[in-house]
N, C-alpha and C positions, 0 to 999 in steps of 0.2 A: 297894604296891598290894595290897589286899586281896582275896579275893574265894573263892565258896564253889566247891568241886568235885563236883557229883552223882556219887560212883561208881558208884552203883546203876542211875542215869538213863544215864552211858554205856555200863555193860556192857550194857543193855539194848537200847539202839541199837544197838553191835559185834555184839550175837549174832543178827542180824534176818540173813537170807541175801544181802540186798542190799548189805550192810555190808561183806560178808566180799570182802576184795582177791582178786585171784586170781594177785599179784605178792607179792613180799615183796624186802627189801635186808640184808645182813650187812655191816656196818661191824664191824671188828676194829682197837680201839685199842691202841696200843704204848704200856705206861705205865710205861715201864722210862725213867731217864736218859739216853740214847744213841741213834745216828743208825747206822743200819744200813742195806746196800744190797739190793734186794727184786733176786735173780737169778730167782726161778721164782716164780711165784703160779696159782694155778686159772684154768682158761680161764673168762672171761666168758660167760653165755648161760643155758640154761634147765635145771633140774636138779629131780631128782624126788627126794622121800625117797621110798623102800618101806616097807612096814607092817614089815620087819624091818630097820628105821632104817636101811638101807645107801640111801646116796646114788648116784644114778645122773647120770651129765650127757646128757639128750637132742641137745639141739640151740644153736648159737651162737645171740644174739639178736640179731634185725636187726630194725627198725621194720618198714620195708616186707614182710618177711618173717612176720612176726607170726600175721597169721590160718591161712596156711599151715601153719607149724608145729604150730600148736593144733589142726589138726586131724588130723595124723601123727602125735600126740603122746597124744591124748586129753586134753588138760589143756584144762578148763572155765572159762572165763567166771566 
């Protein structure tokens, strides 16, 4: 199936501030042959970079919990 791809026309939509998520997802693929057992991994929830790239973890994510956190948190919309 053919078909063209605007890169130009989507970076332009992406960079409009409505565009911009205010989530994101990290998938980490294991491209190694082998089956390995996960004992410890990062807690799941809301995590801040700092302007000096250090990762902070604020708060666990809960649905119901959502707006509340955003706003102890400062994290915007």
């Amino acid at each position: 199936m053919a078909f063209n791809l605007d890169t130009t026309e989507l970076n332009r939509r992406w960079a409009k501030p409505d565009m911009i998520d205010s989530w994101s997802q990290m998938i980490i693929k294991h491209t190694d042959d082998s089956v390995d057992i996960c004992t410890a991994s990062s807690e799941t929830g809301i995590y801040k970079i700092l302007e000096d790239s250090c990762v902070l973890f604020l708060t666990i994510w809960k649905m119901n919990l959502f707006s509340e956190a955003v706003g102890k948190t400062g994290i915007t919309h």
